[in-house]
C-alpha positions in Angstrom: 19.2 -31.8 -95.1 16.3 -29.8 -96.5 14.2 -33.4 -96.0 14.9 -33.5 -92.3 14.4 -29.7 -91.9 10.4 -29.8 -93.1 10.0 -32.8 -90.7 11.4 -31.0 -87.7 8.8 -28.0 -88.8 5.8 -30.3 -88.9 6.9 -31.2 -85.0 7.6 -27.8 -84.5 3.7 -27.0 -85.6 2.8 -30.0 -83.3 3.6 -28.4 -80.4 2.5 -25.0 -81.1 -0.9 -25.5 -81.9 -1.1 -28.3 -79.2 -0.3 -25.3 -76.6 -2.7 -23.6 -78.3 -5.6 -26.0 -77.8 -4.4 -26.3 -74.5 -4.9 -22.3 -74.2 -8.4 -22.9 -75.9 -9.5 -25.2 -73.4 -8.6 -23.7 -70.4 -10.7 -20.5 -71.8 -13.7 -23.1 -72.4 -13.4 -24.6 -68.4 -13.8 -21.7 -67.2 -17.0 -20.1 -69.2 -18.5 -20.2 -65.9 -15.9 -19.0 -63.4 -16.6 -15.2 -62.0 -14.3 -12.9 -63.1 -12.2 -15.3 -66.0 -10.3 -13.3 -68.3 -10.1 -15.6 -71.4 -6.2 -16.0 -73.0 -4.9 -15.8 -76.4 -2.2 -17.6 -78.3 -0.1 -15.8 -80.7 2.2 -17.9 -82.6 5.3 -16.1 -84.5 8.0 -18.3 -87.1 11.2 -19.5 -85.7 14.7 -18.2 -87.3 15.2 -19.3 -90.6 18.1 -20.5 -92.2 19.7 -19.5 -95.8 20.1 -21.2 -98.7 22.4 -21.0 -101.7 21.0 -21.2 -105.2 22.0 -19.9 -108.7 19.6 -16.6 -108.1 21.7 -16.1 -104.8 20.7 -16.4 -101.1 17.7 -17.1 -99.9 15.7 -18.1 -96.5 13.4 -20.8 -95.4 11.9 -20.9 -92.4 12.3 -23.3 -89.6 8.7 -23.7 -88.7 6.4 -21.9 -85.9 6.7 -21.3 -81.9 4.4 -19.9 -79.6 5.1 -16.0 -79.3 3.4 -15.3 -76.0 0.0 -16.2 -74.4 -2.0 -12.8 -73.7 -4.4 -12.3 -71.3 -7.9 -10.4 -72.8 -9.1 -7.9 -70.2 -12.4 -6.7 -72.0 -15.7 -6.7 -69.8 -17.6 -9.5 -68.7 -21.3 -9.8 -69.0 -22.8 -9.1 -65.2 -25.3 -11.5 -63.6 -27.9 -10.2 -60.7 -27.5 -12.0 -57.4 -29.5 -11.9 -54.0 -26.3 -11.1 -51.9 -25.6 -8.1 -50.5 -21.8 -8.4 -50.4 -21.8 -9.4 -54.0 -20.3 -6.8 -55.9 -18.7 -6.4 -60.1 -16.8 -4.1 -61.6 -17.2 -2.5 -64.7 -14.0 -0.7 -65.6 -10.5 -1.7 -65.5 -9.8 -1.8 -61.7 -9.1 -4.9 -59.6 -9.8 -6.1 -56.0 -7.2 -5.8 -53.7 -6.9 -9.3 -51.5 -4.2 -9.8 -48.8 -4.0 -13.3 -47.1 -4.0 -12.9 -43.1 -0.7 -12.4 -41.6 0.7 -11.6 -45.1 1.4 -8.7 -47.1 1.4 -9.7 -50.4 -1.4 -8.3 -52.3 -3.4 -10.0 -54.8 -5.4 -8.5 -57.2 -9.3 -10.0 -58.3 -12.0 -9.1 -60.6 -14.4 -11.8 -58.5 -16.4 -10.1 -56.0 -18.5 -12.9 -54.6 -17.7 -11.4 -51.2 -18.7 -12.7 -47.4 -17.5 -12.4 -43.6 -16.0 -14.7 -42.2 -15.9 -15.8 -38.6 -13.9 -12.8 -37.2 -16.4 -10.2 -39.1 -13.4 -9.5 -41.8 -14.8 -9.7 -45.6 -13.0 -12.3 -47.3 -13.3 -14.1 -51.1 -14.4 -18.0 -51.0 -10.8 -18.8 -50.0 -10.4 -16.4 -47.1 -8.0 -14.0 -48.3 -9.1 -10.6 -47.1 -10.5 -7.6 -48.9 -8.8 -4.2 -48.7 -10.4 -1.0 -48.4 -10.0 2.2 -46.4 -12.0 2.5 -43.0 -14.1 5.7 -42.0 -13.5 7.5 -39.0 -15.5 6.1 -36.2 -16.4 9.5 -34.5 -18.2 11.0 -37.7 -19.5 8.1 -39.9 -18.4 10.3 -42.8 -15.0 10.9 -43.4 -12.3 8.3 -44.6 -9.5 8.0 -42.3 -6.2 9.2 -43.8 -4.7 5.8 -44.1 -3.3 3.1 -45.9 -6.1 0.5 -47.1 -6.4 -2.5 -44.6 -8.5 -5.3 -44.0 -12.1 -5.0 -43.6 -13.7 -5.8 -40.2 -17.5 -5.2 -38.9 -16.0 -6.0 -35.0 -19.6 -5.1 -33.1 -21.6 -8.0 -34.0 -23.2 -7.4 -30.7 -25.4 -4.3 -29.5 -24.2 -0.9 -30.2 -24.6 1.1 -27.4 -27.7 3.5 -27.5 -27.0 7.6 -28.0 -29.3 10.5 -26.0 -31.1 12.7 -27.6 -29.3 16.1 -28.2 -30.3 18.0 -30.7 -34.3 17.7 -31.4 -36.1 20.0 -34.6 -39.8 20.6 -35.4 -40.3 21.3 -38.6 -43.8 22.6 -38.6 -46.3 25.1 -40.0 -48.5 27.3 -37.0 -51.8 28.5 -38.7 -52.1 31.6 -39.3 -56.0 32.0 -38.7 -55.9 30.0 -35.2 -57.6 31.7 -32.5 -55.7 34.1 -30.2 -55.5 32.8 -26.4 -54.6 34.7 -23.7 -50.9 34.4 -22.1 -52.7 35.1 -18.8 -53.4 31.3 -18.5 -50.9 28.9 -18.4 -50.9 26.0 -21.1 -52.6 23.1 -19.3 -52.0 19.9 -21.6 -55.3 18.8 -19.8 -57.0 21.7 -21.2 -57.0 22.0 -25.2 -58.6 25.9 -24.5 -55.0 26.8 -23.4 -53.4 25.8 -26.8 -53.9 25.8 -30.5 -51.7 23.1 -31.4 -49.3 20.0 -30.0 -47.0 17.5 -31.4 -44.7 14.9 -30.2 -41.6 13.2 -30.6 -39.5 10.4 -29.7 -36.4 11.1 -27.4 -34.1 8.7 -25.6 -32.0 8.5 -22.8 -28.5 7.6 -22.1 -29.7 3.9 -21.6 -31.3 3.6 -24.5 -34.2 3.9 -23.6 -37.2 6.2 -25.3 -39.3 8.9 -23.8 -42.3 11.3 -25.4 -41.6 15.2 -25.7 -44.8 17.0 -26.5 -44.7 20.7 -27.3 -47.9 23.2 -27.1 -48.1 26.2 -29.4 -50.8 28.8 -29.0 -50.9 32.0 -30.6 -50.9 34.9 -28.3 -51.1 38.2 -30.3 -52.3 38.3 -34.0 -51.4 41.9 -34.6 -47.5 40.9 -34.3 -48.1 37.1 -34.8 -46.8 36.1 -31.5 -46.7 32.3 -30.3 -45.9 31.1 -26.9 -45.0 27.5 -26.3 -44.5 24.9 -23.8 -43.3 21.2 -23.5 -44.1 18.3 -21.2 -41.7 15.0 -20.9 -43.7 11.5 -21.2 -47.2 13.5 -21.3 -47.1 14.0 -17.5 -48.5 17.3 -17.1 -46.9 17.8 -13.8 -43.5 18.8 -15.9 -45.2 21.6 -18.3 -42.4 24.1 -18.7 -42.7 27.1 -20.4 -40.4 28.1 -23.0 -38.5 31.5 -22.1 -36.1 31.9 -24.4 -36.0 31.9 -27.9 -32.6 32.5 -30.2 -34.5 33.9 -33.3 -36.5 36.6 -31.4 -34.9 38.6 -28.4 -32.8 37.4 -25.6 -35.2 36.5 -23.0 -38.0 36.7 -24.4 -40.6 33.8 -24.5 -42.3 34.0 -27.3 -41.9 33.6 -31.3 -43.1 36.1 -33.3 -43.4 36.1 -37.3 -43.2 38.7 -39.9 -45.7 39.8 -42.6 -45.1 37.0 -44.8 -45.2 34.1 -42.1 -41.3 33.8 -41.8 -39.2 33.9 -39.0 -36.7 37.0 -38.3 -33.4 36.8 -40.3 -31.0 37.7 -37.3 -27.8 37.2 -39.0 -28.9 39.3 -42.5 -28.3 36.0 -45.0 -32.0 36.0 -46.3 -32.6 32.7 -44.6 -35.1 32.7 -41.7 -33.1 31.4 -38.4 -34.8 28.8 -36.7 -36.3 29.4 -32.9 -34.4 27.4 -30.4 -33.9 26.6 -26.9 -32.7 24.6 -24.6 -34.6 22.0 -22.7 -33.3 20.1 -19.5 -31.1 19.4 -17.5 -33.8 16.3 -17.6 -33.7 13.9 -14.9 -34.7 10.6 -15.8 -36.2 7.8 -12.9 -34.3 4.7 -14.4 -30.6 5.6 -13.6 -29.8 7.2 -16.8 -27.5 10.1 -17.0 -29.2 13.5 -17.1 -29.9 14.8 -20.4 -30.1 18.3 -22.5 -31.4 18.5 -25.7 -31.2 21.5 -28.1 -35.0 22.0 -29.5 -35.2 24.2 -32.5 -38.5 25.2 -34.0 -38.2 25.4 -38.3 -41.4 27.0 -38.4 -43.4 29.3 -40.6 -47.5 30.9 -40.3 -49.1 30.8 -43.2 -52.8 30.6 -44.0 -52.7 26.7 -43.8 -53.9 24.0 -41.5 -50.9 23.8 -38.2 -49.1 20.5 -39.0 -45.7 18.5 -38.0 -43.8 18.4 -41.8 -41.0 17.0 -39.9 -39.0 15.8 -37.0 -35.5 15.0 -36.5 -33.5 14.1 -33.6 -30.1 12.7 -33.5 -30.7 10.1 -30.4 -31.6 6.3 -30.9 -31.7 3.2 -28.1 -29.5 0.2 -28.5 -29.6 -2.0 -31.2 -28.0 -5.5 -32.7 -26.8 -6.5 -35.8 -29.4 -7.3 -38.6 -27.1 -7.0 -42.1 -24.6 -5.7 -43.7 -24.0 -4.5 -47.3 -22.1 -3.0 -49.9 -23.5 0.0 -51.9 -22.6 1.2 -55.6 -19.8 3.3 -54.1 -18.2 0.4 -52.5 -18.8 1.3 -48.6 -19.1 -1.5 -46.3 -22.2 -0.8 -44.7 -23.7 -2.4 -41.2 -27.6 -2.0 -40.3 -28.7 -2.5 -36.8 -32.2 -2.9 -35.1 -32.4 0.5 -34.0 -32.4 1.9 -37.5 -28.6 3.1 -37.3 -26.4 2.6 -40.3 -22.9 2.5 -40.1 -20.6 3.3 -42.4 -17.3 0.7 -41.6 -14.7 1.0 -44.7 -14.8 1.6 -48.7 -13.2 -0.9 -51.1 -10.3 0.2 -52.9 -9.6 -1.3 -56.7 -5.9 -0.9 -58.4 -5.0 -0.4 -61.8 -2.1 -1.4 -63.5 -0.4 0.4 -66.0 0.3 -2.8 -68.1 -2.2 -5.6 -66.9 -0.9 -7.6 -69.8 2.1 -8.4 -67.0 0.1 -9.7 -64.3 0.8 -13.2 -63.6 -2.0 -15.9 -62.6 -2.3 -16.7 -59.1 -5.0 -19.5 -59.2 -8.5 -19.3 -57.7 -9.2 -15.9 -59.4 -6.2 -14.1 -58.4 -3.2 -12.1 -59.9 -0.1 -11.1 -58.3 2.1 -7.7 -60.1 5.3 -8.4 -61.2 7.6 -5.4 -62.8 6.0 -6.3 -66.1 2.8 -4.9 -64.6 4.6 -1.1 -64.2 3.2 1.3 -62.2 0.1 0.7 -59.6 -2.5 2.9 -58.9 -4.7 1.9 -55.9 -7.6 4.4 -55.0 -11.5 4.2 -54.4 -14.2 3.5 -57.5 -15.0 5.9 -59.8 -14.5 6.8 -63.2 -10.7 5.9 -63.3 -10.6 3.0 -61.6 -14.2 1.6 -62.0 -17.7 1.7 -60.6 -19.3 -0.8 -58.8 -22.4 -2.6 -59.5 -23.9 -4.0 -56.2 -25.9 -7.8 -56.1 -24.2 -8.1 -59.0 -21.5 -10.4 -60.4 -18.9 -10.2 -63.3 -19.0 -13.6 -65.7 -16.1 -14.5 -67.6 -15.3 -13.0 -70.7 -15.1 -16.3 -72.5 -16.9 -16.3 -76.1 -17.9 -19.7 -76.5 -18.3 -19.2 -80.2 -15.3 -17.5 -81.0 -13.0 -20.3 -78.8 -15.1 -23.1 -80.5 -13.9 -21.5 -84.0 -10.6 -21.3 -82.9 -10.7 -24.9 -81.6 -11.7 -26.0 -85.6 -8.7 -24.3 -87.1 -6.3 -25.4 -84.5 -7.5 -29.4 -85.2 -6.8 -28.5 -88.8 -3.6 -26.9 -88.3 -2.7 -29.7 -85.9 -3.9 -32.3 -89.0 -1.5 -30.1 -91.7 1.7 -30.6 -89.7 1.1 -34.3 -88.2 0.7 -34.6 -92.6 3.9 -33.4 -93.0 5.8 -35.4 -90.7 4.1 -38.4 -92.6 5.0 -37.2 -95.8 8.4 -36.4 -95.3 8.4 -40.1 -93.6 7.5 -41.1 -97.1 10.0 -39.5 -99.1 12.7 -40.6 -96.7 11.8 -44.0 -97.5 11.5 -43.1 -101.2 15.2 -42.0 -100.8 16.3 -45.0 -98.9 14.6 -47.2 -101.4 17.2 -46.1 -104.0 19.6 -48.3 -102.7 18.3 -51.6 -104.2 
């Protein structure tokens, strides 16, 4: 009996370290697959059985069984790639993927990302990448929703915006020469101004026009400007400006104080800018009359008069020309025109016990119970952060699997020796029969 006991222990250690080789050489295949979280085996001894002998009972095992096969979720190396929808993790979070028409969530750390033909994001097998869309109105803000699929749906022209709002950010010399009011500006006639500057505005079609404003300093006891505009330098439409929001109601001119600031109306220590309002502006191509808020960030100081900025909020039509992901993990689409838009943000999960997620194939997981509680929510320091043109490697250690490999061919060799030796001595035994 105790014969027949080692041999079925030597098969016993067959097949256990022949799983584990098996275990070993998956790890190995896929040293090269994006986002491979290598395995482990852990083998534990199977029930043993008592004995009886003249010092009392004792136990002998009944040889060895595989425990359970863990998954090792440390951190893959990352490699730098040229696509912009590539994107790694480093942290314990996990894609979310759902297959079209399906709810079932699957869960990746392989972010070798592209769009299909609809303009959704999928992986290289067309399941669908979650994340949580912005609200279309402000570009800003997430929507107060449950991740979905990821779609960039204009693939065509976005339709152009009119100018609105329209701000000079500008410095007036101080130690220009004082012009008389009496004269109206004449863009024809530098002698009428001290200084002009332009900017690009555009219509409701899309299409762009020239603003130029004249400044010209009128008194320099009080340091008083006056200023006028002209649309698409056709000096026939020089308006004055009348009203000004920083200086009194109604009254057409900008004045500075002492130091070269404008007034503080509202007592908060920050100079207000000027502004007015230009228009209703008729335009000869059909487009839809525009107004545009003009507000003049200006200072006087002893410095040459120059534009520091401009900002307006209108631009013309544009197409397509990429789109990306950024370290935050927005979905990001660039058109012609220079507009970005901000279409959705990935979301990554995290499992309380990732030990209990169950392989999928092609790079996936599904969550059973074993993999307790879920927490889905956007990158960051709980969850993740996200390395852009980047991709994770697997977390295979050739080395270490190539040890593990040597002493699983030896303990392999050690029990195939005991099945042949206890083949032996059962001969031996049957041998005594002569």
């Amino acid at each position: 009996m105790g014969i027949q006991s080692a041999l079925y222990s030597g098969v016993s250690g067959l097949n256990t370290n022949s799983q584990a080789m098996s275990v070993i050489g998956n790890n190995l295949a896929n040293t090269n697959t994006l986002g491979f979280k290598g395995s482990r085996s852990i083998f534990s001894d199977l029930l043993s059985s008592n004995v009886f002998g003249s010092g009392g009972t004792s136990q002998v095992g009944r040889g060895v069984g595989l425990s359970i096969v863990d998954s090792i979720y440390s951190q893959g190396t990352f490699e730098t790639t040229s696509s912009d929808t590539d994107v790694a993790i480093e942290g314990v979070g996990f894609f979310v993927l759902k297959e079209a028409g399906n709810d079932t969530a699957y869960y990746s750390r392989a972010g070798a990302f592209r769009f299909d033909d609809e303009g959704y994001l999928v992986n290289p097998e067309g399941f669908r990448v979650q994340g949580k869309l912005f609200d279309p109105t402000n570009n800003s803000t997430l929507l107060p929703m449950d991740p979905t699929d990821i779609q960039v749906a204009n693939v065509g022209l976005i339709e152009a915006n009119p100018t609105s709002e329209l701000t000079f950010t500008t410095n007036l010399d101080e130690n220009s020469t004082v012009i008389s009011s009496a004269t109206p500006i004449d863009p024809n006639n530098n002698a009428t101004y001290n200084y002009s500057a332009s900017s690009q505005i555009f219509d409701s079609l899309g299409e762009s026009h020239l603003i130029t404003v004249y400044w010209r300093l009128v008194n320099d006891a009080t340091n008083t400007w006056e200023a006028a505009y002209t649309i698409d330098n056709d000096a026939a439409t020089i308006t004055a400006i009348t009203d000004f929001d920083a200086s009194t109601a109604g009254n057409q001119a900008m004045s500075f104080d002492n130091i070269g600031k404008a007034p503080d109306t509202n007592g908060d220590g920050v100079p207000d800018p000027f502004t007015t309002t230009v228009g209703p502006i008729t335009w000869a191509n059909g487009a839809a009359t525009s107004t545009i808020e003009l507000s003049f960030d200006c200072t006087q100081y002893d410095s040459d008069s120059i534009v520091i900025g401009q900002q307006q909020n209108g631009y013309a039509a544009g197409e397509l020309t990429n789109v990306s992901i950024n370290s935050e993990g927005v979905v990001v689409a660039s058109y012609s025109n220079g507009r970005q838009i901000n279409i959705s943000q990935l979301v990554l999960a995290k499992f309380q016990n990732p030990g209990g997620l169950k392989l999928a194939g092609a790079n996936r997981y599904i969550a059973p119970a074993e993999a307790g509680t879920i927490r889905v929510g956007l990158p960051g320091p709980e969850l993740g952060k996200l390395f852009t043109n980047s991709l994770e490697q697997s977390n295979v250690d050739m080395g270490q699997e190539f040890v593990k490999m040597i002493t699983t061919q030896r303990g392999f060799q050690a029990n195939s020796k005991i099945i042949t030796t206890v083949d032996e001595m059962l001969s031996e035994l049957i041998n005594l029969k002569r």
